[in-house]
N, C-alpha and C positions, 0 to 999 in steps of 0.2 A: 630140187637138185640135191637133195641131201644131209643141207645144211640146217647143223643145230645150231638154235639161238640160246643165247644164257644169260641172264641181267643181275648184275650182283647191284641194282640199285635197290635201296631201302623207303623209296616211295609207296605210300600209303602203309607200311611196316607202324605197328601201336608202341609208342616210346614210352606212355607211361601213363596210369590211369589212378584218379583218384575220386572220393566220394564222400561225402556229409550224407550221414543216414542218421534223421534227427527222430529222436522219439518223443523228446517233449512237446509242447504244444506252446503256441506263439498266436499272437495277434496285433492288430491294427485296427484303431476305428478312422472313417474314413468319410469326407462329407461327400456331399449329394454328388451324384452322375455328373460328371462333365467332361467337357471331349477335350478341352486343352488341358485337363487335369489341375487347373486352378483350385480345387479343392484340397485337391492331393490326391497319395498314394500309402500302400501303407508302406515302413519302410523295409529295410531286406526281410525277409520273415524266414528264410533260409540260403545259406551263400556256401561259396566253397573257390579257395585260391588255387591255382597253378602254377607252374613257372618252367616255361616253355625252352624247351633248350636252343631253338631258332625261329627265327621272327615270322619265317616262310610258314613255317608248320601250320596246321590245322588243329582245331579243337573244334571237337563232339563235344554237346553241351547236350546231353538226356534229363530231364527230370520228372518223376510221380511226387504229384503235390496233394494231400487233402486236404479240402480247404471247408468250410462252414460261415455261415453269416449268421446275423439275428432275425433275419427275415429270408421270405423265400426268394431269392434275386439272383441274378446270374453275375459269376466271381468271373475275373477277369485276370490273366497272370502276362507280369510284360519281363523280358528279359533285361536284365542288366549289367553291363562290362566296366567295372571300374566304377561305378554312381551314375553314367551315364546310359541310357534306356540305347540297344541293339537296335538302330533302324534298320535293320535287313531281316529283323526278327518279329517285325509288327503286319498291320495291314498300311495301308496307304493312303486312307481316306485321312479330310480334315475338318470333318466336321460329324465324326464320329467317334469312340475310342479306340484309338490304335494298340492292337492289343494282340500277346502273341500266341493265348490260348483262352480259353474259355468252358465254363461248363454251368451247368443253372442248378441249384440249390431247392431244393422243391418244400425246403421248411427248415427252421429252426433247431429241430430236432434232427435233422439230417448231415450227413457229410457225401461230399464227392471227393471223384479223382478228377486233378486235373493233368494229362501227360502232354509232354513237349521235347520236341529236338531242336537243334541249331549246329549247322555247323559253321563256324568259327575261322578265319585265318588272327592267328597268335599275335602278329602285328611289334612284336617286343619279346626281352629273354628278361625282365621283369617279371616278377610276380601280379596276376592277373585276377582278379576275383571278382568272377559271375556272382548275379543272385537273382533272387524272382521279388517284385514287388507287387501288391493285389488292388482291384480297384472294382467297383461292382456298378447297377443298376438302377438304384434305388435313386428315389428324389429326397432321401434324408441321409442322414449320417447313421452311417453303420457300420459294426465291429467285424471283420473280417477273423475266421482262426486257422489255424495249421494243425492242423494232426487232433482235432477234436469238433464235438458240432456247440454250439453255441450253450443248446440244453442239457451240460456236460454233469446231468443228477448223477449218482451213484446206484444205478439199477443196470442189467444187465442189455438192454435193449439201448444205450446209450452208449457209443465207441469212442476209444482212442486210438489214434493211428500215427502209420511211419512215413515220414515220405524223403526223397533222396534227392540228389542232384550228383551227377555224375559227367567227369570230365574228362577227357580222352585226348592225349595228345598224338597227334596222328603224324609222320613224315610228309613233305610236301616235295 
């Protein structure tokens, strides 16, 4: 019939983005494989706060993590809002690691990526702060790193790396 539509709504409109791009390097040692985490985890090993102008809104939570162990095991990365682990951010088993990304280490000497999203409702117009904590495969206790691989010699075939976490606060 003719008619133009026009929407002056600011749903889904980006209000504001922020980011931790760490270049140093961090760790966690971290005992044997367990699926309730009674061993533990390591703790934040990179984080970053927001503060949401409305409770409704949404947050994109993106992050590139490299990570390294001391052995060849697979790292394990769970998101976390406030000290509290995102269960909308895990798997759903319970008698496995519920975990909300994953990537396998194939040596000592090595580093991976590990990437992950989440999107987020804000829940508060407090300051909110995500972070990623790591957890791995192994039947012993092992040192988890961030942004370097374990056999961190001073030769050229040996890296240091960057990794981010990035927050997006979205209109809802």
């Amino acid at each position: 019939d003719g008619t133009i539509l026009t929407s002056n709504s600011s749903v889904g409109k980006i209000l504001q983005v922020v980011q931790e791009a760490k270049k140093n390097s961090a760790s966690g040692s971290v005992g044997a494989a367990n699926h309730s985490y009674s061993t533990g985890l390591t703790g934040d090993l990179i984080s970053k706060a927001i503060t949401p102008s409305n409770a409704s809104n949404k947050i994109l939570i993106r992050a590139s993590l490299m990570v390294s162990c001391d052995d060849d095991k697979q790292i394990f990365a769970r998101l976390y809002k406030d000290g509290s682990v995102v269960t909308g951010a895990i798997g759903d088993s319970s008698v496995r690691q519920q975990v909300s990304a994953s990537v396998f280490v194939s040596s000592a000497g090595r580093t991976a990526t590990i990437t992950h999203e989440y999107l987020d409702t804000a829940g508060g117009t407090s300051a909110i702060t995500y972070s990623y904590r790591f957890s791995h495969d192994s039947s012993a206790t092992r040192t988890i790193w961030l942004n370097r691989s374990n056999s961190d010699g001073g030769d050229t075939y040996h890296a240091r790396g960057y990794s981010s976490i990035t927050l997006t606060e979205i209109a809802a």
